[in-house]
C-alpha positions in Angstrom: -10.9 4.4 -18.2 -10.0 5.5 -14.5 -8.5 3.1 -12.8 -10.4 0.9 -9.2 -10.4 2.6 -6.0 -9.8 0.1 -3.2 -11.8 0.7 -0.1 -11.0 -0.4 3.7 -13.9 -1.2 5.5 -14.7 -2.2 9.4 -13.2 -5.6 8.7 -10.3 -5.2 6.7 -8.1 -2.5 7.0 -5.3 -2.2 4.3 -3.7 0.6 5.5 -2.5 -1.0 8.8 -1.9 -4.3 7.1 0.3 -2.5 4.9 2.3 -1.0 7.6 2.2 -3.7 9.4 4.2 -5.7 6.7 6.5 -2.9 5.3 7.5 -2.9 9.5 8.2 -6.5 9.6 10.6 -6.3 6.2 12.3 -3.1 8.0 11.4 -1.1 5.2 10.8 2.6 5.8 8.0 4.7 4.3 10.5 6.6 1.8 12.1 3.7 0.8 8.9 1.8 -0.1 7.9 5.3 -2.1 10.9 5.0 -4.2 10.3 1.5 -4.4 6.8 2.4 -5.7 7.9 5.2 -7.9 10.7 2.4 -9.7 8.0 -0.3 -10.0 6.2 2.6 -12.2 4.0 4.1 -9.6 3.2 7.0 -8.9 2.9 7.7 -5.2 4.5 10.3 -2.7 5.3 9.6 1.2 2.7 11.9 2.0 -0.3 9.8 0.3 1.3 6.4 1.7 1.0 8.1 5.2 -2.8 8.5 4.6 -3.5 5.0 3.3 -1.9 3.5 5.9 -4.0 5.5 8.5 -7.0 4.7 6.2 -7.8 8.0 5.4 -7.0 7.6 1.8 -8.1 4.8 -0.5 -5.5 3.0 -2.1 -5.6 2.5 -6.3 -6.0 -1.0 -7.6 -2.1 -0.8 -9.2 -0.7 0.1 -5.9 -1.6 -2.2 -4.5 -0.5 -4.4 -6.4 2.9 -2.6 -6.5 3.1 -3.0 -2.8 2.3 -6.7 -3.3 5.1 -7.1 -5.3 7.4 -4.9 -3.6 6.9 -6.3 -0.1 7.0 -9.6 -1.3 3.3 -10.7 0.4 0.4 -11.2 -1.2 -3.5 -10.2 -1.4 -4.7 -12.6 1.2 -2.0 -10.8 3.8 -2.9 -7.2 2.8 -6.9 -7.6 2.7 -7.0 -10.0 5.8 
């Protein structure tokens, strides 16, 4: 079964809330990669860079990785 595409749209924009949080925890985009790659998800710097400037949709397990890993939670990443 594939696995869920999550989609930003003109009111939400996961990308930037993303950034947004992994700034605020002072937590660097290859850090939050390895991070990622330790929770058991497979992700390089390069495709973080494009979901957090939207032009990359974001899987339903990294999401929740990044969840997890930043310590927030969905309400914080899809508000």
């Amino acid at each position: 079964m594939d696995e869920q595409k999550v989609k930003s749209d003109d009111n939400i924009s996961i990308g930037k809330n993303i950034r947004r949080i992994r700034k605020s925890r002072q937590i660097g985009q290859t850090e939050l990669v390895r991070l990622l790659q330790l929770h058991g998800v497979s992700i390089t710097r390069e495709s973080l860079v494009k979901i957090e400037r939207g032009i990359q949709h974001i899987y339903a397990s990294q999401l929740r990785a990044i969840k997890e890993v930043l310590d927030t939670t969905y309400d914080e990443l899809l508000k």
